[in-house]
C-alpha positions as CSV (number, residue, x, y, z in Angstrom):
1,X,244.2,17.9,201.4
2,X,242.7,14.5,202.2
3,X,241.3,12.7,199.3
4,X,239.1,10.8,201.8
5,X,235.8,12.7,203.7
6,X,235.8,12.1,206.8
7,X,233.9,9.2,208.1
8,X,234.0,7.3,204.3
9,X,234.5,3.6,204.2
10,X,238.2,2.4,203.0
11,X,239.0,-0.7,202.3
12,X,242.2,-1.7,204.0
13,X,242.7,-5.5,203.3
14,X,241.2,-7.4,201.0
15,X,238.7,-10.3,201.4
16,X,240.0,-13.5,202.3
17,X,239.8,-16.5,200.7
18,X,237.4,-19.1,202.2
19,X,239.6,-22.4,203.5
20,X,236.9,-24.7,202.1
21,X,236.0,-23.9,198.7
22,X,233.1,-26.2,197.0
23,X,233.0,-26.0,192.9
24,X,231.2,-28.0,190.7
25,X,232.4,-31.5,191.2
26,X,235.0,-31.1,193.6
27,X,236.1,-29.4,196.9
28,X,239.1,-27.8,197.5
29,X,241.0,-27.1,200.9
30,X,243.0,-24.3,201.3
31,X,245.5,-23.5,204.0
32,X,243.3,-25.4,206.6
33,X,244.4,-25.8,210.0
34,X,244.2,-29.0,212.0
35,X,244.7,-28.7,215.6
36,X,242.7,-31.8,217.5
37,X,245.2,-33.9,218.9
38,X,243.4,-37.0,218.1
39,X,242.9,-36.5,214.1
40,X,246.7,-35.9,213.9
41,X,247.9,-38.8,216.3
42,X,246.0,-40.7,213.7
43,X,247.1,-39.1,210.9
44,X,251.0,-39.7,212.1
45,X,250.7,-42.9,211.6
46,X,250.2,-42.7,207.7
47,X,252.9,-42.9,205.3
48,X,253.3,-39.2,203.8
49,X,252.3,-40.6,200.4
50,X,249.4,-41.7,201.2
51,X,248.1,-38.7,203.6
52,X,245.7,-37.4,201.0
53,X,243.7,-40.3,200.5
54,X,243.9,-41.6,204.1
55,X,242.3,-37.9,204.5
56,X,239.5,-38.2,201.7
57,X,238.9,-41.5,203.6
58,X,238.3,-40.3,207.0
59,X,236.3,-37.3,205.4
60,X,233.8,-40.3,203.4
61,X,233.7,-42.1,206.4
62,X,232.6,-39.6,208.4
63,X,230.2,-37.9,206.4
64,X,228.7,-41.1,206.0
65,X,228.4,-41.5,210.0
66,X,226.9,-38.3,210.4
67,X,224.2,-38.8,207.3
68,X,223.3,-42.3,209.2
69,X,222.8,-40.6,212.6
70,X,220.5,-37.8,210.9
71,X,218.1,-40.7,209.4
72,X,218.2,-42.5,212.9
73,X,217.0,-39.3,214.8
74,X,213.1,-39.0,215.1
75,X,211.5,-36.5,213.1
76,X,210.3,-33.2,215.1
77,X,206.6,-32.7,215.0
């Protein structure tokens, strides 16, 4: 006998974990994949003890960049 009727939902995985995951005063990266040739050519040329903050640098610096260029753009009407 199957326990199941036909046409039921099952759940055959379960959900996966989001790679960026925001909490109250901190965000944490999980298993994120790099794969732009020019972020990691740059990141090669950081000693592997400082990695982590050369990224939480380059992350500052370019939200920064990006908040700038929104307050340049004209406002739609």
């Amino acid at each position: 006998m199957n326990p199941t009727p036909l046409g039921a939902l099952v759940t055959v995985a379960t959900p996966v974990q989001a790679h960026v995951e925001l909490q109250s005063s901190k965000m944490v990266i999980h298993e994120l994949a790099v794969e732009r040739p020019d972020i990691l050519e740059y990141i090669r040329t950081i000693s592997p003890d400082k990695m982590e903050i050369a990224l939480v640098h380059a992350i500052e610096v370019g939200v920064m960049e990006i908040m700038a260029r929104k307050r340049r753009l004209p406002k739609a009407s």
